[in-house]
N, C-alpha and C positions, 0 to 999 in steps of 0.2 A: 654549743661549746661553752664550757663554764669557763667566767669570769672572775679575777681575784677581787678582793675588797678595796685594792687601791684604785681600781680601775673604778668604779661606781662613783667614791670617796672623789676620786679627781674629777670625774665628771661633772658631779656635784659643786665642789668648790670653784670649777673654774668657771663654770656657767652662769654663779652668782657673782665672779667676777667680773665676765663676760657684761652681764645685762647691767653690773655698776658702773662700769668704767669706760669701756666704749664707746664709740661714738661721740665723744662732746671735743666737740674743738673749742681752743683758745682765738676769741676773735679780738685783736689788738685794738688800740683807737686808731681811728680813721686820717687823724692827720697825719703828717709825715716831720716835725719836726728835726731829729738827725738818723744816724746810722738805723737801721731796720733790716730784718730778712723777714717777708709779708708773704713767703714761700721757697715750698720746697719742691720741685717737679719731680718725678722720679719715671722713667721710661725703660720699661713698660712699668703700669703702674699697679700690675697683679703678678707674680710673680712664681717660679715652682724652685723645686729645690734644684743646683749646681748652674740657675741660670743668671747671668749678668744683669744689674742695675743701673741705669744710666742716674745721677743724683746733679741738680744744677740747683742751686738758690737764687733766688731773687734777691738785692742787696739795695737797697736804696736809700738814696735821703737826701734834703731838701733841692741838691741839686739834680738831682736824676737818678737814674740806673748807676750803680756802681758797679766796677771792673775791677777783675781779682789783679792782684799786682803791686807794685809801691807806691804806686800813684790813686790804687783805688783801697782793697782791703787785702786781707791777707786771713786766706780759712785755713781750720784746722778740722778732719772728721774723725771722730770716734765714736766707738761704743763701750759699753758697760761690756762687765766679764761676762762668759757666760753661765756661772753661777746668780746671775742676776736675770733668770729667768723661770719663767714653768711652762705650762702646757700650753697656752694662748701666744705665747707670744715674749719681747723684753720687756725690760724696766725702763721706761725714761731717764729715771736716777738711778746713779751706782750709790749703791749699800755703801760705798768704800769710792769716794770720788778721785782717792789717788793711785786707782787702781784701773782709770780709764784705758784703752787699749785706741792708740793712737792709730789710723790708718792712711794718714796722708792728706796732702792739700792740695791735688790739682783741683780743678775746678771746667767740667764737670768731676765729680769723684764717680768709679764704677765700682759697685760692688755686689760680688757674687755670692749668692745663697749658698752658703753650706750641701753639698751635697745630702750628707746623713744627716740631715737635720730631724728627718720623722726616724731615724734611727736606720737600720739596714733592712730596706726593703726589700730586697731579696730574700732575704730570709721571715720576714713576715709573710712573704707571699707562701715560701714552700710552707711555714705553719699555720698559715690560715686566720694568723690575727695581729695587730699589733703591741707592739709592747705596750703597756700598761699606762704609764705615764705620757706615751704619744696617742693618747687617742683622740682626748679633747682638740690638741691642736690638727691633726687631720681632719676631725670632721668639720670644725666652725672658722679651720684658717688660724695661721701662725703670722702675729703683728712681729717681724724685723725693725728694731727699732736701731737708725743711724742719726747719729748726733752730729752739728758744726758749731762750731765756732769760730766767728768773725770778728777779728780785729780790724778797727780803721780808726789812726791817731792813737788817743786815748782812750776810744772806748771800746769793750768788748759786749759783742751781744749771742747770746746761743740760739739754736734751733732744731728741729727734731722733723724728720718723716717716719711714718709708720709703714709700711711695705707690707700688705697681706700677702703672707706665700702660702699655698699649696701642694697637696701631694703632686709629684707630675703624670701619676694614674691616677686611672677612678677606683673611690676606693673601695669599690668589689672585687678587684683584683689583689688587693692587698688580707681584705676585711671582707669575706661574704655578707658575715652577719651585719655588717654598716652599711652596706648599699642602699637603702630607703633614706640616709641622708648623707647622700651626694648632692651637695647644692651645683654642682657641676652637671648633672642629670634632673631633668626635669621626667615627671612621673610618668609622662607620654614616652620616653626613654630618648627625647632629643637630649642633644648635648647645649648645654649653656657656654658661651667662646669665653676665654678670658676678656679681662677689661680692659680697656683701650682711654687712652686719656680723650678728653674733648677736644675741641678748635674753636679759637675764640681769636675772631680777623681781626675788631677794632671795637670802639665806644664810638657814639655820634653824640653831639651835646645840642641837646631842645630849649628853645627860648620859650618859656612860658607853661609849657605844659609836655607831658610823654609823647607828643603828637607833633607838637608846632614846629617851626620856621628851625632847619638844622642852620646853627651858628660857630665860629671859629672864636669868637669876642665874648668876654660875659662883661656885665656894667653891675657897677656895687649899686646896689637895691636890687637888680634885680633878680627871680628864680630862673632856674635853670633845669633841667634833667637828663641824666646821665640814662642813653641806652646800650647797652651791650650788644653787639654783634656776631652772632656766633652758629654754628653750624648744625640742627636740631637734626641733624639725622645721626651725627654720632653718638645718641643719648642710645641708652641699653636699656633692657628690663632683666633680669636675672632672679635667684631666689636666692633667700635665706632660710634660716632656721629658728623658731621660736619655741619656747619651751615651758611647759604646765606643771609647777611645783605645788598647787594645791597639792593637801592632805600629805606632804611630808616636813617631816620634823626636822628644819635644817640646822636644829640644835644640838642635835644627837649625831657625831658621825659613827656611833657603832651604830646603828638603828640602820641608818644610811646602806651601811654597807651588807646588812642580812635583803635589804632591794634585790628583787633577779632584775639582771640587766633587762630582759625583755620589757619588763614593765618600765622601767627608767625611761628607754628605749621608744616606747611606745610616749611618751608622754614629749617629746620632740616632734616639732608639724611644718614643714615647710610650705612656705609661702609666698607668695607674686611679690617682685618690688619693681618698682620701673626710677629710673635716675631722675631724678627732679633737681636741677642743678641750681644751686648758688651762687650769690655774686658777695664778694668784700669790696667796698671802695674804699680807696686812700686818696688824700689830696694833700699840696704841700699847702695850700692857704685857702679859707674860706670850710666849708663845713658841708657834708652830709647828711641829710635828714635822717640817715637809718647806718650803722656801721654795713649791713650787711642786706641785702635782698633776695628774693628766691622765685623762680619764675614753674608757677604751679599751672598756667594755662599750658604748659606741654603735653599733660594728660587728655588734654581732649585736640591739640591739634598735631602730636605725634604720636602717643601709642591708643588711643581711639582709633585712627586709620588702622593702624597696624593688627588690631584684634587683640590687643592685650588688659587683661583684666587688672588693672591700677587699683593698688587700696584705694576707698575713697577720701577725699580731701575732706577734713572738721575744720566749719568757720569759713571769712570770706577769701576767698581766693586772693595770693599774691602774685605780685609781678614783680618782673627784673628790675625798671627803670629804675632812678633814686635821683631824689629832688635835692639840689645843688643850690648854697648860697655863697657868694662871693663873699669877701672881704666887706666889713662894713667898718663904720669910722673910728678910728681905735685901734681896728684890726691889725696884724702881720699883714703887709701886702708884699709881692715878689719884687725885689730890687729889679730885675732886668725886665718883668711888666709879663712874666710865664707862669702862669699856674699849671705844677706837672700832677701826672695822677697817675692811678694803677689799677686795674681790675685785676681780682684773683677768681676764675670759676673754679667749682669744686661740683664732683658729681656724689658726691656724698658715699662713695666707699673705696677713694683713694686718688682715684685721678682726677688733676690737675691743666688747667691752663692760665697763661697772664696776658696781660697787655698792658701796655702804658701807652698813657696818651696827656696831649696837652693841648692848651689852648691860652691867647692872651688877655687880659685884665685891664680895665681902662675904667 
């Protein structure tokens, strides 16, 4: 089936989008000084089109966990129009900031995927393709972008979740000719499950080393280490899609567009990934040796049992823990003698888990 010249053009441009902009998260500083939102949970955390969002923030500051209300802050959620999108996905920023589309402030906020968001599937299906303009985001996932902002006092602070949605078929059923990238379908013709966030029960805090004497007390001079607790069987392996633009001219979009899709087509490879999750630590006093850690020994003691072929790891292996120093002389120390803190894990393609935890300072 022939393809029009927008359809190659958009694949083109959004792909190079795709591979610039994605993926990089904003990792904040670690301390907690005042108001903050250090996350955004979103349940479930992969989504399809017409189905509901659960969206909750994390809101903290130097005294703890903050609660939505008068006493704590007070959200506002919105998004950008949607003329402030293409085929991947939204805009973080509106073009036009007074043109945001206000949606409410309870806390959780739900919000539901646009049905026709890949346009009318029904009728894709009876002709055999989709429109033009929805193809990039059916095959590599459409980023839903909702926006809050938090008022508490005088200060306001904003925050954003990305929300991958998908077709809610495969889309062979939409798109014959796109069925070889179905990241939803692995080549063996199992199905890949949606994502599911992690579970993260608690932090244990080490006296001296990732190993030593678990303590409730830290002492100024001394180090410390933060371990994460959390539950390595909810980690996934899934696939993406990557993409070989040697020998085309992405300077020229007529050039682009005389491409037969098959060859375009062909030049897309899908690939093994497995969840290698992440940690963010925040504290309200004393300091973190690393804003952020990432625990790379999962590859070999959960999807090695499992028989899943993991890219391999470049360079020396990292771990969860992170090395913790108290307050030293000078320092902010916590009036009532509590140093609070927060783990954020992240599985690195949208889902979410938190914990706080604390311990006292002497």
């Amino acid at each position: 089936m022939a393809r029009g010249p927008r359809t190659v053009q958009a694949l083109i441009a959004s792909t190079l989008a795709l591979l610039g902009g994605c993926g990089t998260e904003f990792s904040p500083a670690s301390v907690i000084t005042n108001e903050r939102v250090i996350a955004v949970v979103a349940e479930p955390p992969e989504a399809v089109t017409g189905q509901a969002v659960r969206l909750t923030p994390l809101v903290v500051s130097e005294s703890g966990d903050m609660v939505e209300g008068t006493s704590g802050y007070h959200a506002t959620w919105w998004r950008c129009p949607t003329t402030d999108s293409d085929a991947l996905g939204d805009y973080a920023q509106c073009s036009d900031p007074s043109e945001r589309i206000e949606l409410g402030s309870a806390v959780p906020y739900v919000d539901t995927v646009p049905a026709d968001l890949f346009g009318d599937l029904a009728a894709a299906a009876s002709a055999g393709t989709l429109p033009s303009d929805k193809v990039l985001g059916a095959i590599l996932g459409y980023w839903r972008v909702v926006s809050v902002t938090v008022r508490a006092g005088d200060r306001s602070v904003e925050a954003l979740k990305r929300v991958p949605v998908y077709l809610p078929v495969a889309l062979a059923d939409v798109d014959p000719e796109l069925a070889g990238l179905d990241v939803h379908v692995k080549d063996d013709g199992s199905v890949v499950p949606p994502n599911t966030n992690p579970t993260l029960s608690g932090v244990v805090v080490h006296d001296g080393s990732a190993t030593g004497a678990t303590v409730t007390t830290v002492k100024r001079g001394g180090s410390y280490f933060f371990e994460p607790i959390y539950d390595e069987r909810t980690l996934e392996d899934y696939v993406s899609l990557k993409v070989d633009l040697n020998g085309l001219d992405l300077s020229d979009p007529e050039a682009l567009a005389e491409v037969p899709l098959e060859e375009l087509l062909a030049r897309f490879e899908k690939v093994q990934r497995c969840e290698i999750p992440t940690f963010s630590w925040f504290v309200t006093h004393g300091s973190v040796r690393r804003d952020t850690t990432i625990d790379e020994g999962v590859l070999q003691r959960v999807f090695d049992p499992r028989g899943v072929d993991c890219p391999d790891i470049e360079g020396e292996e990292r771990v969860a823990p992170v090395e913790y120093t108290p307050p030293d002389e000078g320092d902010r120390v916590p009036g009532d003698g509590i140093v609070r803190a927060w783990v954020v894990l992240r599985d690195g393609r949208g889902g979410t888990a938190t914990r706080a935890f604390s311990f006292r300072f002497e």
